[in-house]
Every structure is written in C-alpha cells, then in structure tokens.
NUKE-8480 format. One record per residue (C-alpha): residue number from 1; x, y, z. Coordinates in nm, 4 decimals. Layout:
<sites>
<site resi="NUM" east="X" north="Y" up="Z"/>
...
</sites>
This chain:
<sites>
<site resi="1" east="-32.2802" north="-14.3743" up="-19.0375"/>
<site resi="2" east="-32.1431" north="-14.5547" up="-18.7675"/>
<site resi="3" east="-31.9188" north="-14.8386" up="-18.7571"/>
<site resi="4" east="-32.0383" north="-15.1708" up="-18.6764"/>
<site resi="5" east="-31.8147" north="-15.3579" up="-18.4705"/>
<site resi="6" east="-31.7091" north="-15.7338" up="-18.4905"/>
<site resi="7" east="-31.6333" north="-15.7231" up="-18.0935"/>
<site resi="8" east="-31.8655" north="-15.5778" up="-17.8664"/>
<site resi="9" east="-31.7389" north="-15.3176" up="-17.6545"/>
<site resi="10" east="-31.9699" north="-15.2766" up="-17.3352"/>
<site resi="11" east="-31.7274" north="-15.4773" up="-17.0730"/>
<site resi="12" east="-31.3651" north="-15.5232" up="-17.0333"/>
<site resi="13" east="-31.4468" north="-15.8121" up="-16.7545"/>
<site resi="14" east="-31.2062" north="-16.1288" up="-16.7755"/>
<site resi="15" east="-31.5434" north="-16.3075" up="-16.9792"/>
<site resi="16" east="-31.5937" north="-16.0582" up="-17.2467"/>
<site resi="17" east="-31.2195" north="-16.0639" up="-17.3141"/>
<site resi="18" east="-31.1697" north="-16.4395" up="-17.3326"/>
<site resi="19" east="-31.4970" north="-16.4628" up="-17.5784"/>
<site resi="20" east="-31.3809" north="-16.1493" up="-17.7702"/>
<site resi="21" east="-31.0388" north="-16.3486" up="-17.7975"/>
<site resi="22" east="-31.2096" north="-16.6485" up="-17.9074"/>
<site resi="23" east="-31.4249" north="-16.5489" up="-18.1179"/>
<site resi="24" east="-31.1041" north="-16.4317" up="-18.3388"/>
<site resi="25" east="-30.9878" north="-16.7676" up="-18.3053"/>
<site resi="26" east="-31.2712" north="-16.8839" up="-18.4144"/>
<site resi="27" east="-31.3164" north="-16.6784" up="-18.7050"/>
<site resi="28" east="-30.9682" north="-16.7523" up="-18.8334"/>
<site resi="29" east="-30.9994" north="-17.1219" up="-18.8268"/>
<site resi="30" east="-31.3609" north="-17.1587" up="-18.9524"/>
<site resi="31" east="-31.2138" north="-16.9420" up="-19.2138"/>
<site resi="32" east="-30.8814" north="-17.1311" up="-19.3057"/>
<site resi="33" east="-30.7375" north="-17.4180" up="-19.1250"/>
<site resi="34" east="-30.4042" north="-17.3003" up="-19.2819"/>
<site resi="35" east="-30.4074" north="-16.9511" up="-19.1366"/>
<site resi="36" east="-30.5395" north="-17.1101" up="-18.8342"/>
<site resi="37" east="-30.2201" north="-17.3143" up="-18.8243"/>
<site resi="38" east="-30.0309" north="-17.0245" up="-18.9085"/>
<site resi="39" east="-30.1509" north="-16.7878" up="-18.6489"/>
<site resi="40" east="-30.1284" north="-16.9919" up="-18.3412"/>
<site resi="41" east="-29.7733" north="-17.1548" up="-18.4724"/>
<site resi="42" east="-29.6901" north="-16.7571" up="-18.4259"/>
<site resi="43" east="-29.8453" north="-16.7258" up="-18.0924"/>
<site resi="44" east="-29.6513" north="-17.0125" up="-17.9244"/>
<site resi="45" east="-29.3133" north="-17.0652" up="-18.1774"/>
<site resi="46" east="-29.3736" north="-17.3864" up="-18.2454"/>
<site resi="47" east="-29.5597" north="-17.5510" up="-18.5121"/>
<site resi="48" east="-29.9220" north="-17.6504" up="-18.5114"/>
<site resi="49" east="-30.0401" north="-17.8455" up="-18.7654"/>
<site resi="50" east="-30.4329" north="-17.8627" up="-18.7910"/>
<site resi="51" east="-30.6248" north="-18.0298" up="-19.0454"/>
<site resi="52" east="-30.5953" north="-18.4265" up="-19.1714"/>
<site resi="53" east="-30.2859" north="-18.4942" up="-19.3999"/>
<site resi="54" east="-30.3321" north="-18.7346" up="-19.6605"/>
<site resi="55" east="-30.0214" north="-18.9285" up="-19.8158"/>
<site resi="56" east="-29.9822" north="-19.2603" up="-20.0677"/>
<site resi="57" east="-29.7288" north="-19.5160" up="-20.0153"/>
<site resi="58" east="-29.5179" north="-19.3981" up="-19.7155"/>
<site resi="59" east="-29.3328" north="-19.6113" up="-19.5343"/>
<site resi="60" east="-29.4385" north="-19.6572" up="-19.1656"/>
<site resi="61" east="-29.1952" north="-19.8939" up="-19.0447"/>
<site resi="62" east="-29.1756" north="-20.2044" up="-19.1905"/>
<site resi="63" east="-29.4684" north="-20.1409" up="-19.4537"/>
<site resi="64" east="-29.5717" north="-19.9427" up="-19.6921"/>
<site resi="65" east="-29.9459" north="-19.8895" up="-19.6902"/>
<site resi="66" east="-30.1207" north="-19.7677" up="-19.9862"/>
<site resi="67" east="-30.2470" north="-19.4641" up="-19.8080"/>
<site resi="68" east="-30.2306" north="-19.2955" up="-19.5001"/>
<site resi="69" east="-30.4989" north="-19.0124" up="-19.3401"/>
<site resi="70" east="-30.3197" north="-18.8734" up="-19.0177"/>
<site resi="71" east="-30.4346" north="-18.6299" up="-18.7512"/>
<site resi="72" east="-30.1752" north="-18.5286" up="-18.5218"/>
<site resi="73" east="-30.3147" north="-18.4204" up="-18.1773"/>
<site resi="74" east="-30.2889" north="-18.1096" up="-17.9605"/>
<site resi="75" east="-30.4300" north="-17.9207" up="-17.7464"/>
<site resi="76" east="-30.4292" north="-17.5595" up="-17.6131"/>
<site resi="77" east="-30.5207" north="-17.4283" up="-17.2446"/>
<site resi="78" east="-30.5688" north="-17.0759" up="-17.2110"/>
<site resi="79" east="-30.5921" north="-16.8815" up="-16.9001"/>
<site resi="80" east="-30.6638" north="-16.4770" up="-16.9387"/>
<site resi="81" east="-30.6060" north="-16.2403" up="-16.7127"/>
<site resi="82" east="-30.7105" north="-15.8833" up="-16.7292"/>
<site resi="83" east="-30.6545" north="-15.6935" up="-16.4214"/>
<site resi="84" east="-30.6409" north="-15.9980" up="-16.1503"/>
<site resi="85" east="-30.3216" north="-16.1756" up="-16.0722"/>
<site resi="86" east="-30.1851" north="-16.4909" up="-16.1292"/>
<site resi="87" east="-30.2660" north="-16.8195" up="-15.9464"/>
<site resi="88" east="-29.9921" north="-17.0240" up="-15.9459"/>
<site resi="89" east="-30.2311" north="-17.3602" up="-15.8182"/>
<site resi="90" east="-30.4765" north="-17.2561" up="-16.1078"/>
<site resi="91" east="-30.2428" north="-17.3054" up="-16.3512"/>
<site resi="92" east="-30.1208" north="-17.6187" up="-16.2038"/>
<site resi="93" east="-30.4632" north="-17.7716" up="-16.2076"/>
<site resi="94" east="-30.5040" north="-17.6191" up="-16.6057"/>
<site resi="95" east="-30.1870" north="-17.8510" up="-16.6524"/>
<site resi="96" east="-30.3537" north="-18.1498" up="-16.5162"/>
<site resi="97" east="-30.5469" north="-18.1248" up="-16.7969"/>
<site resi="98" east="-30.3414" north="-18.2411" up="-17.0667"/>
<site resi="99" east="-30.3927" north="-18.6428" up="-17.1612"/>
<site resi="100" east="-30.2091" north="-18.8032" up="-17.4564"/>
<site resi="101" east="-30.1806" north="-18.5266" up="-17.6906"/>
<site resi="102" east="-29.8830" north="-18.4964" up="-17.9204"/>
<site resi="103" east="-29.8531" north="-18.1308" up="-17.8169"/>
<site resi="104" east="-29.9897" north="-17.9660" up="-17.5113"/>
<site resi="105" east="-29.9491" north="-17.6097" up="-17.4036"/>
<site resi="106" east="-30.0586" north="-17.4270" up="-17.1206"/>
<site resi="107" east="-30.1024" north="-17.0506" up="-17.2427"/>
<site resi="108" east="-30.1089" north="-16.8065" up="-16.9864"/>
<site resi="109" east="-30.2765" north="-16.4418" up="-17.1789"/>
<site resi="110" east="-30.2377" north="-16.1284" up="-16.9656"/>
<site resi="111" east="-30.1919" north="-15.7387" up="-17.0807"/>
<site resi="112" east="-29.8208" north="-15.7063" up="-16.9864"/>
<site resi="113" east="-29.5820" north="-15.9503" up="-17.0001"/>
<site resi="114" east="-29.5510" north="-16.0882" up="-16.6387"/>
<site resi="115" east="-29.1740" north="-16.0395" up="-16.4688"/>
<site resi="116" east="-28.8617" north="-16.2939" up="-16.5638"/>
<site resi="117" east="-28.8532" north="-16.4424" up="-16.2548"/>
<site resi="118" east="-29.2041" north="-16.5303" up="-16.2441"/>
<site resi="119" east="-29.2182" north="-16.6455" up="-16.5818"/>
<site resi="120" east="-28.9596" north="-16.8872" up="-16.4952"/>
<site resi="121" east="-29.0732" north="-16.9888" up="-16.1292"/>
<site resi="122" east="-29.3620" north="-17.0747" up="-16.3306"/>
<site resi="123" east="-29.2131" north="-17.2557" up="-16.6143"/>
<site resi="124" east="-29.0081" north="-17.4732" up="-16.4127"/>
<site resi="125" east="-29.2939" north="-17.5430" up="-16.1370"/>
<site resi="126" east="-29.4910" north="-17.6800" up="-16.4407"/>
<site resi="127" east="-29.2365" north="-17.8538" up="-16.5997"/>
<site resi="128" east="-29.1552" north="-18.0533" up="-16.2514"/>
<site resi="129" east="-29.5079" north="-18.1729" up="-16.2024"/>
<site resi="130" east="-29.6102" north="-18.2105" up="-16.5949"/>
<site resi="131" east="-29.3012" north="-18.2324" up="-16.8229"/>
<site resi="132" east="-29.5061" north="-18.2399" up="-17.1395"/>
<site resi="133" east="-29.6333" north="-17.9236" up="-17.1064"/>
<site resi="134" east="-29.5021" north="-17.6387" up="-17.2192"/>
<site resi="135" east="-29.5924" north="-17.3232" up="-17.0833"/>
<site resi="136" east="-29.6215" north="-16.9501" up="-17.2537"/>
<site resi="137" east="-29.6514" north="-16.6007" up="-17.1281"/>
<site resi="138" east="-29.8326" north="-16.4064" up="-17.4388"/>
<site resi="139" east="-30.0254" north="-16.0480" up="-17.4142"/>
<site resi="140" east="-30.3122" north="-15.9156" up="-17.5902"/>
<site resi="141" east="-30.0673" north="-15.7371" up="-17.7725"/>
<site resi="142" east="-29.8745" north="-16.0474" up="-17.9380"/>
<site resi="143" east="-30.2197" north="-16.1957" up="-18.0124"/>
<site resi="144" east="-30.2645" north="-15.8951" up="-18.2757"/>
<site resi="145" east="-29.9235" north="-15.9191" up="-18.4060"/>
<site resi="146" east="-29.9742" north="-16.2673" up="-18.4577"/>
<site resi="147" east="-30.2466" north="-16.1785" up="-18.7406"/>
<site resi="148" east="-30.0042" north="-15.9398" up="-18.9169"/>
<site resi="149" east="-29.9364" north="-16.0193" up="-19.2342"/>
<site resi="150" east="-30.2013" north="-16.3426" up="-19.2544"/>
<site resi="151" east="-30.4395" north="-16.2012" up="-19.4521"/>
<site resi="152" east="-30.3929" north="-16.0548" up="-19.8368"/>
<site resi="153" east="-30.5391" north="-15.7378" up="-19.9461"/>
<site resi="154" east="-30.7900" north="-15.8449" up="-20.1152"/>
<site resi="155" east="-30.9165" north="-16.0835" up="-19.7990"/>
<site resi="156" east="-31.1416" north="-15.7783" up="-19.7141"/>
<site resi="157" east="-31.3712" north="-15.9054" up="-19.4123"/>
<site resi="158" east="-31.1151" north="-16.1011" up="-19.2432"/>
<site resi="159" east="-30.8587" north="-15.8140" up="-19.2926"/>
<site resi="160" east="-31.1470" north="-15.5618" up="-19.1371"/>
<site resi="161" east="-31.1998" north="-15.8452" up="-18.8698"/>
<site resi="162" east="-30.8534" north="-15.8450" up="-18.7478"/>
<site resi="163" east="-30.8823" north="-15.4704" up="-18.7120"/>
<site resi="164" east="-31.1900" north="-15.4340" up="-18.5147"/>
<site resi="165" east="-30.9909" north="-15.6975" up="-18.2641"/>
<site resi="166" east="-30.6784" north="-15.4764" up="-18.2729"/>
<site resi="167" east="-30.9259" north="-15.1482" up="-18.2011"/>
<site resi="168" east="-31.1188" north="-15.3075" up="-17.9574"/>
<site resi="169" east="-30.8012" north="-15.4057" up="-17.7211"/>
<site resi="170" east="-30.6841" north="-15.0532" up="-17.7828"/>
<site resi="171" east="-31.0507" north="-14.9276" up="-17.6931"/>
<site resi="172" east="-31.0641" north="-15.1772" up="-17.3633"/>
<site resi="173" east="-30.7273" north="-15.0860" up="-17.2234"/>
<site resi="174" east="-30.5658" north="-15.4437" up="-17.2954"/>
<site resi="175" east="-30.3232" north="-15.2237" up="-17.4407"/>
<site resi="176" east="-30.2910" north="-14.8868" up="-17.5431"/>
<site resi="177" east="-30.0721" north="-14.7976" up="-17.8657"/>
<site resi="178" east="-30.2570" north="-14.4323" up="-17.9340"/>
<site resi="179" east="-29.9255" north="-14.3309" up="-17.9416"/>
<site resi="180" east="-29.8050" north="-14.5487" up="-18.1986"/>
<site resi="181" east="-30.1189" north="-14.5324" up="-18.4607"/>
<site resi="182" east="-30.1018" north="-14.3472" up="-18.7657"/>
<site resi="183" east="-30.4590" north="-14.3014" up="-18.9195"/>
<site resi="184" east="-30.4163" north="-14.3204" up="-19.3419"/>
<site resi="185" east="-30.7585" north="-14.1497" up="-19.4788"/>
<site resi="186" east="-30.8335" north="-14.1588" up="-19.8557"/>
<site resi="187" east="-30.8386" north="-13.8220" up="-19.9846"/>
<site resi="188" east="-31.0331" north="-13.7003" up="-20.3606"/>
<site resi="189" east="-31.0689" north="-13.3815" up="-20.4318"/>
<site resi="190" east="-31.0029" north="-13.2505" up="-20.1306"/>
<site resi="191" east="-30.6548" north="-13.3412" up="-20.0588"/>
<site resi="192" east="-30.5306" north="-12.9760" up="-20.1315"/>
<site resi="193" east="-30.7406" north="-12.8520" up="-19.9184"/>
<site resi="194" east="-30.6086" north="-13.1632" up="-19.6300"/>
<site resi="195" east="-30.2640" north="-13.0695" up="-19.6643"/>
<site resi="196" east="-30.2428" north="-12.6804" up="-19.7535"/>
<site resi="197" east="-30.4507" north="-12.6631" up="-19.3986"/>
<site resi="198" east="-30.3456" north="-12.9283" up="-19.1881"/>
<site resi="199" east="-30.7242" north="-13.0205" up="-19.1709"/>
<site resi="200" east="-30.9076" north="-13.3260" up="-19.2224"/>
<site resi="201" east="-31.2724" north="-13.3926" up="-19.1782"/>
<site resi="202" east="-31.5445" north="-13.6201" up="-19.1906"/>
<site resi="203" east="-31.8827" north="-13.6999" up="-19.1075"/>
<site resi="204" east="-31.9271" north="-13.6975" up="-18.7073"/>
<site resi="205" east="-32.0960" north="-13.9695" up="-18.6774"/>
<site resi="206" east="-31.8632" north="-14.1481" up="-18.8564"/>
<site resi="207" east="-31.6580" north="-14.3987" up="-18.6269"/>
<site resi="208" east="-31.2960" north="-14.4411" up="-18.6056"/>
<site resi="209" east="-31.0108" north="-14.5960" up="-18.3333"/>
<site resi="210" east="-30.8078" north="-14.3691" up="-18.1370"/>
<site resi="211" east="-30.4693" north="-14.2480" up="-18.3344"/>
<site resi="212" east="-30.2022" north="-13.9553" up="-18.2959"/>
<site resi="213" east="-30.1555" north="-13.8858" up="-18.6132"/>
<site resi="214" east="-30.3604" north="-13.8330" up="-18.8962"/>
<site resi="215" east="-30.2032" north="-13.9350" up="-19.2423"/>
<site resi="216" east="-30.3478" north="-13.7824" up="-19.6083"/>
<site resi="217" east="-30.3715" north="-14.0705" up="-19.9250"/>
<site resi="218" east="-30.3806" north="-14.0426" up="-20.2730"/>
<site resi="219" east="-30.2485" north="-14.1612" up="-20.5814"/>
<site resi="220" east="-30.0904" north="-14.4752" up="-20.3450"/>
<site resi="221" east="-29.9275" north="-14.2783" up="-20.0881"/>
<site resi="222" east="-29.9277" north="-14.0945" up="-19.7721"/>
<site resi="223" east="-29.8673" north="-13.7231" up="-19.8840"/>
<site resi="224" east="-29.8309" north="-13.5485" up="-19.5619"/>
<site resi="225" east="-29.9308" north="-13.6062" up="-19.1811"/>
<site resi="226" east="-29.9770" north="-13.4313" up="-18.8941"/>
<site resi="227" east="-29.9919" north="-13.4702" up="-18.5491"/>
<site resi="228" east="-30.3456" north="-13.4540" up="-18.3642"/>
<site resi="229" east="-30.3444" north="-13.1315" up="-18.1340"/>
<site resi="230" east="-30.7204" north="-13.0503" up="-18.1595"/>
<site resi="231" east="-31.0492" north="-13.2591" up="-18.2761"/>
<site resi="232" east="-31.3893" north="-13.0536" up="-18.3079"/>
<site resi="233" east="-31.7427" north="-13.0900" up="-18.4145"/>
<site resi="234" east="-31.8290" north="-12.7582" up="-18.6056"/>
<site resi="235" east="-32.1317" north="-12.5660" up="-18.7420"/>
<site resi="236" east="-32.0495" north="-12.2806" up="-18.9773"/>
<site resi="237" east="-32.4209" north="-12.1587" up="-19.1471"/>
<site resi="238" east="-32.5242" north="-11.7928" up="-19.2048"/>
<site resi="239" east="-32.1878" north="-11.6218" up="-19.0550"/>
<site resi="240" east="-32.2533" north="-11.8341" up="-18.6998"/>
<site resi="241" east="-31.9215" north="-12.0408" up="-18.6096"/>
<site resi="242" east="-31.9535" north="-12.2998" up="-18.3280"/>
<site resi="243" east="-31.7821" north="-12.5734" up="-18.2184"/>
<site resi="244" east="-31.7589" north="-12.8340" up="-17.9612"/>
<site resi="245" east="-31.4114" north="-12.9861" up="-17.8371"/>
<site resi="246" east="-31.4459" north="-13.3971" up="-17.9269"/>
<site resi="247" east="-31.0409" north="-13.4356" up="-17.7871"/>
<site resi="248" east="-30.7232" north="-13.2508" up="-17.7590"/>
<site resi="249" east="-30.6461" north="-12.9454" up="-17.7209"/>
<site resi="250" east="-30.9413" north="-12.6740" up="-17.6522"/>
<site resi="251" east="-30.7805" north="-12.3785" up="-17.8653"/>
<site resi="252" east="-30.9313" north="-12.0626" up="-18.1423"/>
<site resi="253" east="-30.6313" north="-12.1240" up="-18.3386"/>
<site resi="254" east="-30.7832" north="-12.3135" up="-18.5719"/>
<site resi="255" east="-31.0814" north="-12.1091" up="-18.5761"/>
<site resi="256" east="-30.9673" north="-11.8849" up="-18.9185"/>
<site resi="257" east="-30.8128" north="-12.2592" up="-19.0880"/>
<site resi="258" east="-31.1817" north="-12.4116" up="-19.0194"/>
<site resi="259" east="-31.3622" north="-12.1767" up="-19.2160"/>
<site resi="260" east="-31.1378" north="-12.1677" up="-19.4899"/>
<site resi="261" east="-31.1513" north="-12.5011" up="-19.4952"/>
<site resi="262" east="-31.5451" north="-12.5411" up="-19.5237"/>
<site resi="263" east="-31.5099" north="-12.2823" up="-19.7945"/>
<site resi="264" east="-31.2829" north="-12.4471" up="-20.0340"/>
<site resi="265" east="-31.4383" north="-12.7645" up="-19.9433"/>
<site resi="266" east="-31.7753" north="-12.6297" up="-20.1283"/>
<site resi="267" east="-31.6306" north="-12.3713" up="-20.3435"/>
<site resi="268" east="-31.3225" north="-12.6388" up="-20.4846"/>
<site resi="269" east="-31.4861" north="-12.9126" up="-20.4420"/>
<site resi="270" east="-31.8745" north="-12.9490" up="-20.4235"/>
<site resi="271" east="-31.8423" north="-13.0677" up="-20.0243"/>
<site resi="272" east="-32.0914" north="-12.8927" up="-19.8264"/>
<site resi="273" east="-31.9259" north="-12.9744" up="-19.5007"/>
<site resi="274" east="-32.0798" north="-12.6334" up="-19.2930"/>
<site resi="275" east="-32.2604" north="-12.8682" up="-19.0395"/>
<site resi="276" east="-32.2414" north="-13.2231" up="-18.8741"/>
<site resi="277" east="-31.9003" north="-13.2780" up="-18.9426"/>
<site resi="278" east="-31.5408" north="-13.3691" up="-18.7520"/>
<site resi="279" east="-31.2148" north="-13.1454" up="-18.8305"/>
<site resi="280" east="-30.8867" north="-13.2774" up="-18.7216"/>
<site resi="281" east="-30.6353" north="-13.0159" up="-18.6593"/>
<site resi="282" east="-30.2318" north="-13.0460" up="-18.6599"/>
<site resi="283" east="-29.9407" north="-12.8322" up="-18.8280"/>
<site resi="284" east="-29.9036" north="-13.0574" up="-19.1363"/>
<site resi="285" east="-29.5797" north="-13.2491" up="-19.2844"/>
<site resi="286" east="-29.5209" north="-13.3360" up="-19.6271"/>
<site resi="287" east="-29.4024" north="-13.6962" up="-19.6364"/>
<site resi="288" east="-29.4058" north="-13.9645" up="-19.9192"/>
<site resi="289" east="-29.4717" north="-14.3202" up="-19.7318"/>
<site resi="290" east="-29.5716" north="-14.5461" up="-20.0998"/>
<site resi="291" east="-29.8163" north="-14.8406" up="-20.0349"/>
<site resi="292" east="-29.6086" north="-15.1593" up="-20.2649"/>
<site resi="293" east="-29.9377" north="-15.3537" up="-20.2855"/>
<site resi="294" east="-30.2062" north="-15.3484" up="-20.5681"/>
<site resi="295" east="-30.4543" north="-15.1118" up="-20.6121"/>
<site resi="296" east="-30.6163" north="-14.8606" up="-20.3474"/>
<site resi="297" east="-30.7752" north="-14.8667" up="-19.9975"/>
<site resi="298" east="-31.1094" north="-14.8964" up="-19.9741"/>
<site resi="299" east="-31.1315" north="-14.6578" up="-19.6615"/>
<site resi="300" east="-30.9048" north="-14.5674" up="-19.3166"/>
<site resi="301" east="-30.6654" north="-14.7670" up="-19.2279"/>
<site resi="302" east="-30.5014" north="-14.7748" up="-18.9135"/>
<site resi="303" east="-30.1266" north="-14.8923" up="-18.9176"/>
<site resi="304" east="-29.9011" north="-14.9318" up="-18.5901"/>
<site resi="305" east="-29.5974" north="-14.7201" up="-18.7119"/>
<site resi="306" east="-29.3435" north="-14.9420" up="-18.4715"/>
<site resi="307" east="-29.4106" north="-15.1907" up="-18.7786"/>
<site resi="308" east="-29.2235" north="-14.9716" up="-19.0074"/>
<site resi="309" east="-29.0095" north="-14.7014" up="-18.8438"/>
<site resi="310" east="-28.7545" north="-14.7082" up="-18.5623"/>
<site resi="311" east="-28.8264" north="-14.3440" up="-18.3768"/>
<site resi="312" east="-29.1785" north="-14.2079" up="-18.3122"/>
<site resi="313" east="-29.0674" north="-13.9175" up="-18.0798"/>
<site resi="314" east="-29.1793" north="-13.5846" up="-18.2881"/>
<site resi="315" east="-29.3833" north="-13.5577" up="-18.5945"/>
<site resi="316" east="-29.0660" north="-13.4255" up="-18.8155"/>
<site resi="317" east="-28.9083" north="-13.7172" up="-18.7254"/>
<site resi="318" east="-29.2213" north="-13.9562" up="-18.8715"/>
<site resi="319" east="-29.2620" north="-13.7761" up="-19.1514"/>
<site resi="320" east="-28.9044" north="-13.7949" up="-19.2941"/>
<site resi="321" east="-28.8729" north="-14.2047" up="-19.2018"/>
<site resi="322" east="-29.1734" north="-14.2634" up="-19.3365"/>
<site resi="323" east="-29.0301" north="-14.1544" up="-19.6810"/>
<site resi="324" east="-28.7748" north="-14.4450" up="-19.7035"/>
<site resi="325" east="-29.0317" north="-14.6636" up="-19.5619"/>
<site resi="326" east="-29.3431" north="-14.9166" up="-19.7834"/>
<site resi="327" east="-29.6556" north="-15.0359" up="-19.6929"/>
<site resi="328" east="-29.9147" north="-15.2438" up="-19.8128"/>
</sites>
C-alpha cells in the first residue's frame, strides 16, 4: 500500500512551501504549547515562551498581589524563499511590522544559508532602522533539526509527522541529504536471507523516501547494511525472470542473488515474493548499531547518519562507526 503523506507533494512553488512549513508549525503547537515553545526557542536561540503563566503572591514592585496570569508577547515574521533572491526593501517593510511586542523577530527561511556578508549587511541594515528586531537566517534544513529529539517514542503520529516534513523537503529539493540517509527496515524471518544476500525487498507499491543505504533490524539493532547500487521490480513465475530498473545501477549481477532470494524467501520462510515486489541490491556489511530506547519499531525508519557518526565516505567506514554508536 502506499504511503499517505502529511505534506502534499505536487509543487515546490514559494506557496506550497510556506503552507507545508506552517502547517508543521501548526501541528506542533495545536499539539503542545510546550514543544511549540521548545521548537521555535531552537529555531531562533532564544527563548519563547508561549502559553499563560499563572503564579500566587509574587511581588511586582511594591505589592504583592494574590495572583498573577501573565502572557508575554511576541511575534514572528517569516519570509521564505525557495529559488528567488532576497529583497533587501521586502524585508525592511516585514520589519515595519513589529508594534509593542516583548520579542520580535524577523525570520528570513531559504534552502542554503545566504553568504556572511549578506547576512550581516542585512542584520545591521535592520538593526539601524528597527533596533528591536532581531533578524535570523535559518534553512529548511535547521527547521527539521529543530524537531529532533521533541517527540518520545511512543508520540507515534507526531513522530511520523515530523518525518513526512523531513521527506518531503528531501523529495522537493529544499535540501537533499540522500547521501546522508540510512534506511533501518524491520526484518522477521527473513533477516538471513537480508544479510547472507545483501537483498532486501518489499512490496512495490509500498512507499518510501530516498536513502543510500539500506540498514537490516532485529532483535533492537541494525545487523548489517549495505550500500544501494541497484533497485528493481522483479517477476520470477514458471522459470520466466524479468525485471525493471526502479534506480541505480542497471546490472545482471544480481540476477543469480534475486532468485535465490525469492526461493528461500518461500522455501525458509512462507514469503511468496515471485511477483510485485522491490529488491534492493548492495554488497552487505555486518555492523551492530543498538537502538537504547524501549521496545521495537513499528516500521522503516529513516535516520540522518551525520546525527550519529563523523565520516560517511565508504560503506566499510559506516558500518564499523556505527558499532560504537546508539540510537533510539
């Protein structure tokens, strides 16, 4: 079955960004004023406190009321840029914007950070004609590793929304971390089979985000990975082998592999996998990369291995960090 996406994916135009964006702000804050606080705090290092705080007896001055219900203003401009460049009077007139607020910033969202020199020509300009305001250069990028970490396991849909955010500015082109994505697939019976071939498969109409390497789970761990080299869709009924090249690398050397792959699958296992299914092919690793948190996954995930290991230049390399490394 196919995926259903939180974000829609038919336009990468300046619009559908900016409500794709928003809608993840939204999401967060409709679904915890805390993490809302948390996440933006991260996008512009300072702190944002949303919400009403409620205190009894504190002094204010000369007095001490009996109680005290307080909410502390700010606001947050945002201007996103995709592929145009920036206007230096737009964001002066986004400045003007500002009134009274305790905090007012003036975020500027693009898909590379813009140079030093412009990021100060701009930061001073603003600061000479509105000294309240502080302004902040952030990319689509930072916006996804802003939601790292503030959601727990067990926070399933908001954990799965986050994803679909971070897939769909991979998908766009806001950025592009293919190169960077290790893909960890929950493997029964079949994990043998994954990593004695260097094989995975799955349903083809089964969706999934663009990733270099492909990493085998079980027992709360990544037992080996491999890097992608060839992706196809395969029929193998009545002695007639076909396949059709989805990505990579258009090769028969994993012709023999395939079918003894499909054969163990039923034979081993009960998986009758001879049609309408996806086989990832690489030269596999044996690794050990431990998952700390409680219990299982509940399907792929997709984890951005610059999170957890310095080097991500060969496949050998991966493999053996990855066995001093944790996730959760």
């Amino acid at each position: 079955m196919s995926k259903i996406h939180y974000f829609q994916r038919y336009s990468s135009v300046e619009n559908t960004v900016t409500n794709n964006t928003l809608q993840l702000f939204s999401r967060i804050y409709q679904y915890s004023t805390g993490k809302a606080s948390i996440f933006l705090s991260n996008l512009i290092d300072d702190v944002v406190e949303i919400g009403v705080e409620i205190t009894q007896q504190v002094r204010d001055g000369d007095s001490v009321p009996d109680a005290s219900i307080i909410q502390r203003s700010f606001k947050v401009l945002i201007e996103s840029k995709v592929d145009s460049g920036v206007n230096k009077c737009q964001l002066i007139k986004h400045a003007s914007g500002f009134r009274q607020e305790d905090m007012q910033v003036l975020l500027l969202l693009t898909k590379s950070r813009i140079s030093e020199s412009e990021d100060e020509a701009l930061r001073l300009m603003i600061k000479n004609e509105h000294p309240s305001v502080k302004f902040k250069n952030i990319t689509y990028e930072e916006v996804c590793s802003a939601c790292d970490g503030l959601f727990q396991e067990y926070e399933y849909q908001m954990n799965e929304l986050v994803s679909d955010y971070k897939e769909y500015c991979n998908d766009v082109g806001l950025f592009d971390q293919t190169r960077k994505m290790l893909r960890i697939v929950p493997c029964g019976e079949s994990i043998n089979i994954n990593k004695e071939y260097g094989i995975y498969f799955q349903p083809s109409d089964r969706g999934y985000s663009n990733h270099r390497f492909v990493g085998i789970y079980k027992h709360k761990k990544v037992q080996a990975i491999w890097e992608l080299d060839s992706v196809f869709d395969v029929i193998f009924i009545d002695g007639r082998f076909e396949k059709k090249l989805v990505s990579g690398r258009d090769t028969n050397d994993y012709d023999g592999k395939i079918r003894s792959v499909i054969n163990a699958a039923k034979t081993e296992c009960g998986y009758d996998v001879r049609t309408g299914h996806r086989f990832f092919c690489g030269t596999p690793k044996q690794t050990s990369f431990k998952k700390t948190s409680s219990f299982g996954i509940m399907g792929a995930r997709i984890l951005n291995l610059d999170n957890y290991i310095d080097k991500i230049d060969n496949v050998d390399e991966v493999a053996e960090s990855l066995k001093s490394a944790t996730w959760e």
